[in-house]
C-alpha positions as CSV (number, residue, x, y, z in Angstrom):
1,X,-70.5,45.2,-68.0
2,X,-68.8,42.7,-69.7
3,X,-66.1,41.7,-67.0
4,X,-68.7,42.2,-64.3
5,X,-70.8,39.4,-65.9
6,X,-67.8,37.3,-66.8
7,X,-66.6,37.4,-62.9
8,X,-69.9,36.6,-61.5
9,X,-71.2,33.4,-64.0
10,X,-67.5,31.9,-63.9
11,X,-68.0,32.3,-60.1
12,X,-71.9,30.5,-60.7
13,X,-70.2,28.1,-62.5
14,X,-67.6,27.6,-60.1
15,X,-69.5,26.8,-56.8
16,X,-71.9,24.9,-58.8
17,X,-69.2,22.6,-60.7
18,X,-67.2,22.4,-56.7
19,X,-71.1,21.3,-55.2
20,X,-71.6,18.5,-58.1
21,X,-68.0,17.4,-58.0
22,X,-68.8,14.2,-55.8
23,X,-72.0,13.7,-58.3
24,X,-69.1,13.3,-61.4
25,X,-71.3,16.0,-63.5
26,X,-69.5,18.9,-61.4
27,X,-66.1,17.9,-63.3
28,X,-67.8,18.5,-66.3
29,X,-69.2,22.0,-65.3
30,X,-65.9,23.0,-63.9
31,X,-64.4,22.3,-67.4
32,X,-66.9,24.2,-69.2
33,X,-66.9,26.9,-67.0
34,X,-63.1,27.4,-67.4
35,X,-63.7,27.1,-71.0
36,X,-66.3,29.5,-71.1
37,X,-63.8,32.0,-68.8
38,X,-60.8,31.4,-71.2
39,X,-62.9,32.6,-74.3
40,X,-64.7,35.4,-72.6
41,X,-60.8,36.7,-71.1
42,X,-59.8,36.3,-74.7
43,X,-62.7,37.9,-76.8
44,X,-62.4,40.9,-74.4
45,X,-58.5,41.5,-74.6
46,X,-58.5,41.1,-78.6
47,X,-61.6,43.8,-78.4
48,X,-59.3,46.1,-76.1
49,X,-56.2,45.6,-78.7
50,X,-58.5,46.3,-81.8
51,X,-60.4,49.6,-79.6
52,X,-63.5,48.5,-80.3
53,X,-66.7,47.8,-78.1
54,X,-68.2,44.4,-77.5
55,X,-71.4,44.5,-79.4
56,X,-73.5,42.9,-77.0
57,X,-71.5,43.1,-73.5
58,X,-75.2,41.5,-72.1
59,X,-74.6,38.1,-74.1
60,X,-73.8,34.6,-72.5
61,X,-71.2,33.9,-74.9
């Protein structure tokens, strides 16, 4: 559940930050998106390395 919801907001993210680019806020979105990716990638691997479960897979961050 975790990576499933990870693949499909950074891919939210990512068509919204690429359709507001010309507006200068998409920059900003595509920034915070990767971010956002970067942390969830890295919260997930450190929960696989320790063998536990994510405590709430169904959480935004």
């Amino acid at each position: 559940m975790w990576l499933i919801r990870t693949f499909w907001i950074s891919l939210g993210l990512t068509v919204l930050g690429a359709l507001t680019l010309l507006y200068g806020i998409g920059l900003v979105i595509l920034i915070a998106g990767g971010v956002w990716y970067l942390y969830r990638v890295v919260a997930g691997l450190l929960k696989l390395i320790e063998q536990k479960p994510i405590e709430a897979p169904t959480r935004f961050i």
